[in-house]
PyMOL commands that place a pseudoatom at each C-alpha (Angstrom):
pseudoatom trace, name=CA, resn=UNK, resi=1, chain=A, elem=C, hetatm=0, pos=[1.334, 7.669, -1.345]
pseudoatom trace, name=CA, resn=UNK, resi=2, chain=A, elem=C, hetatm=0, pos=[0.953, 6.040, -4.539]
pseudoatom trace, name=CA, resn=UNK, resi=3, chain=A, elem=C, hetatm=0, pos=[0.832, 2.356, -5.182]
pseudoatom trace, name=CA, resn=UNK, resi=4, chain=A, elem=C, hetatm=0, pos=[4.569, 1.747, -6.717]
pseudoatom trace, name=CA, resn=UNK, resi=5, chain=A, elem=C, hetatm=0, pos=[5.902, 3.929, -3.150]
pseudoatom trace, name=CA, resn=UNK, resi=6, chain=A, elem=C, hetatm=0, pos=[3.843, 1.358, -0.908]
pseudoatom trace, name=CA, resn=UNK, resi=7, chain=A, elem=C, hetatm=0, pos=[5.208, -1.567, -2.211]
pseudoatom trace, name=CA, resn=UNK, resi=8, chain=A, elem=C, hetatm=0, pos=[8.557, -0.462, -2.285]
pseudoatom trace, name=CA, resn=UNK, resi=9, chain=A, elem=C, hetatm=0, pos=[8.314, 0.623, 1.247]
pseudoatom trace, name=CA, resn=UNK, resi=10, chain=A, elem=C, hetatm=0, pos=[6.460, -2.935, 2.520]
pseudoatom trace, name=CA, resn=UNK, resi=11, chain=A, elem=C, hetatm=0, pos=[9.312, -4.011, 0.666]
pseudoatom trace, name=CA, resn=UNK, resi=12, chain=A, elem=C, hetatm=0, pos=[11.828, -1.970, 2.327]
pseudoatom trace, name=CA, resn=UNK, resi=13, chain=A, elem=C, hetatm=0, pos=[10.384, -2.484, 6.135]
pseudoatom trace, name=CA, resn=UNK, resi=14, chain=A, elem=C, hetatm=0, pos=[10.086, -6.547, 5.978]
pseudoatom trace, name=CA, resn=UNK, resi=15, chain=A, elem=C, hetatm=0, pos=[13.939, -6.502, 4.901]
pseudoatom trace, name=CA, resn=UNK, resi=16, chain=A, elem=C, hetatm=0, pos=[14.998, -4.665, 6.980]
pseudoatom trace, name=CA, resn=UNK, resi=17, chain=A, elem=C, hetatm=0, pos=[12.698, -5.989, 10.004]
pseudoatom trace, name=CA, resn=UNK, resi=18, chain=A, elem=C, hetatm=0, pos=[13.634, -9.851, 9.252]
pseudoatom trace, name=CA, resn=UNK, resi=19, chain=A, elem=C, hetatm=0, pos=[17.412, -8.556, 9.468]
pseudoatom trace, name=CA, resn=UNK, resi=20, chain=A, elem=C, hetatm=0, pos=[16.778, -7.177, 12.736]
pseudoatom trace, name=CA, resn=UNK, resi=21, chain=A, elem=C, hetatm=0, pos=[14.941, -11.182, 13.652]
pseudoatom trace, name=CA, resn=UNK, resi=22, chain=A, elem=C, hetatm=0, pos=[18.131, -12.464, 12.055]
pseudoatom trace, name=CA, resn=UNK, resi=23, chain=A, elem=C, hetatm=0, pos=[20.276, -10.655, 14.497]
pseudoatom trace, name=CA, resn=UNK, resi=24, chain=A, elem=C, hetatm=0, pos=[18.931, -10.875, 17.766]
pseudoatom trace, name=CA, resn=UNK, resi=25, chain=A, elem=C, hetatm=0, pos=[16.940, -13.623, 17.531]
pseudoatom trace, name=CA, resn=UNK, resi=26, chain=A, elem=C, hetatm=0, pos=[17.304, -16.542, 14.852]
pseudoatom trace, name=CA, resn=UNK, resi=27, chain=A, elem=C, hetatm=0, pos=[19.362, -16.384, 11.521]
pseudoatom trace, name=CA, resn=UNK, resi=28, chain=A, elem=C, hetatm=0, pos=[16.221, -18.499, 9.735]
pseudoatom trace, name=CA, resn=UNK, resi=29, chain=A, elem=C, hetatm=0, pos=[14.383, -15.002, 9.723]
pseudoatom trace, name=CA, resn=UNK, resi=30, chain=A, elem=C, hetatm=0, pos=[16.605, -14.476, 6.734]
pseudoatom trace, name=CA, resn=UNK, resi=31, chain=A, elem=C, hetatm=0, pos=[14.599, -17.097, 4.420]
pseudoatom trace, name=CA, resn=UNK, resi=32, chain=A, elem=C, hetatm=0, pos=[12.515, -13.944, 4.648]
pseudoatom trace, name=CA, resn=UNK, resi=33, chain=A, elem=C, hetatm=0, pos=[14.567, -11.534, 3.080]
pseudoatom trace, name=CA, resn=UNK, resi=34, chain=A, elem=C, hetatm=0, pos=[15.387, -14.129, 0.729]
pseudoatom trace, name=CA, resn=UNK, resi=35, chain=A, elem=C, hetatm=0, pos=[11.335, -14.258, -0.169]
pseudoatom trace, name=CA, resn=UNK, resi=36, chain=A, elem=C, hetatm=0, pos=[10.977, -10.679, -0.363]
pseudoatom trace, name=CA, resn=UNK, resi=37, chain=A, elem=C, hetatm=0, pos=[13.971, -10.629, -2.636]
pseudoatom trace, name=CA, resn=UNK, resi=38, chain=A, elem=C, hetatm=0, pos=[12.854, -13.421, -5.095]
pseudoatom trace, name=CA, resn=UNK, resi=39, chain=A, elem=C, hetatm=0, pos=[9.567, -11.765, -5.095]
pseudoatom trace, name=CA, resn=UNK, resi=40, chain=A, elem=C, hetatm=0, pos=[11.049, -8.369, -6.170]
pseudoatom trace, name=CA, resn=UNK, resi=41, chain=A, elem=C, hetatm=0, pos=[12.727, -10.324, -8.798]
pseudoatom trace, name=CA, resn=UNK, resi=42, chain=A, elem=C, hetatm=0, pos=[9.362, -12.068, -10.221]
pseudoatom trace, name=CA, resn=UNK, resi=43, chain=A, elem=C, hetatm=0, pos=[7.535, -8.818, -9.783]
pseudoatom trace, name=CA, resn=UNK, resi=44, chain=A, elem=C, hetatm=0, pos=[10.400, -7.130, -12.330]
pseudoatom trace, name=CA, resn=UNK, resi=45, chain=A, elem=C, hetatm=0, pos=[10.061, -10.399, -14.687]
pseudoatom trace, name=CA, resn=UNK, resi=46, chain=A, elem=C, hetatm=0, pos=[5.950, -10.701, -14.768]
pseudoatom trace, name=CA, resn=UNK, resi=47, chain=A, elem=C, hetatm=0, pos=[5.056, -7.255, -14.015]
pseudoatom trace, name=CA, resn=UNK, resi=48, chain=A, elem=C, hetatm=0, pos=[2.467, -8.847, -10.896]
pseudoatom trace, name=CA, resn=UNK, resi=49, chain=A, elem=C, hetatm=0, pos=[2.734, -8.220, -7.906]
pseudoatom trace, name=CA, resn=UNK, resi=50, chain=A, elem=C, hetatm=0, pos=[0.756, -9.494, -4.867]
pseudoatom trace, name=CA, resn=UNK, resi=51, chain=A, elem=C, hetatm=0, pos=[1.325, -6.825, -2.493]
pseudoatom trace, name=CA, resn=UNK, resi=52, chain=A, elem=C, hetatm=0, pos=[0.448, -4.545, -5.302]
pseudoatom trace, name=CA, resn=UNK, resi=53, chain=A, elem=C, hetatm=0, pos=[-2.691, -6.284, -6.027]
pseudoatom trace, name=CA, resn=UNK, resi=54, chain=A, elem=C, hetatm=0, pos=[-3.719, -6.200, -1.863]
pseudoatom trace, name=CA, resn=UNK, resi=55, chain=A, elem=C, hetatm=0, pos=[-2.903, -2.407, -1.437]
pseudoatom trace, name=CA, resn=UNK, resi=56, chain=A, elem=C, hetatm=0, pos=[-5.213, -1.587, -5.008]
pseudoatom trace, name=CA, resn=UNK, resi=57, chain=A, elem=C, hetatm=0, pos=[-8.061, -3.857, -2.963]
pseudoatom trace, name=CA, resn=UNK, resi=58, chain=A, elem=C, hetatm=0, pos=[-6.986, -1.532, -0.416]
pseudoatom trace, name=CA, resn=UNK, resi=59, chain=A, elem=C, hetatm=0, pos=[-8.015, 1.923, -2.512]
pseudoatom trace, name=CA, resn=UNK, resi=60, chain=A, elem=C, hetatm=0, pos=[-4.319, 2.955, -2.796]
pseudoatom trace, name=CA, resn=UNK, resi=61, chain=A, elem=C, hetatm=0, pos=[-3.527, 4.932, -6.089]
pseudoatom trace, name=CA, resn=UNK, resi=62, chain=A, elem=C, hetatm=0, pos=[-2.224, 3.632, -8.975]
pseudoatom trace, name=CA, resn=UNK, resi=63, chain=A, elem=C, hetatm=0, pos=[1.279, 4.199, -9.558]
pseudoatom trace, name=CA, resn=UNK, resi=64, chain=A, elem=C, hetatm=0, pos=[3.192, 4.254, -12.965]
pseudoatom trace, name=CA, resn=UNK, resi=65, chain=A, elem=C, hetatm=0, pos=[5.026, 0.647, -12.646]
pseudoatom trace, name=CA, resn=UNK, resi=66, chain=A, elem=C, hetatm=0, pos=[1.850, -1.154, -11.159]
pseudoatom trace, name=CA, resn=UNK, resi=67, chain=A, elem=C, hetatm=0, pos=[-1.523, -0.824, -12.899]
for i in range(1, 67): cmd.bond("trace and resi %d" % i, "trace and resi %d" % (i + 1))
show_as sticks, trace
zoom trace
């Protein structure tokens, strides 16, 4: 797994895990689908991203959108 596939999939997983919150337990859990959306959004803007900078401290390999 390269670096650009592990983000998208931490990505992927705390969406659709703070959905799942949202529906059987409290709708605020969807502040954090909001926050993984805006960060999507900055990470397409600026080109950083902090879960791409933990999982390269983390020995993943480097992928083609995150260096």
């Amino acid at each position: 797994m390269n670096l650009d596939r592990a983000v998208l999939a931490l990505a992927g997983t705390m969406t659709v895990a703070s959905v799942a919150l949202a529906a059987f337990s409290s709708t605020w859990w969807l502040l954090l689908t909001a926050f993984v959306g805006l960060n999507l959004l900055q990470a397409s803007i600026t080109g950083f991203c902090p879960a791409a900078h933990v999982f390269r401290k983390l020995g993943v390999d480097a992928g083609c959108a995150f260096r």
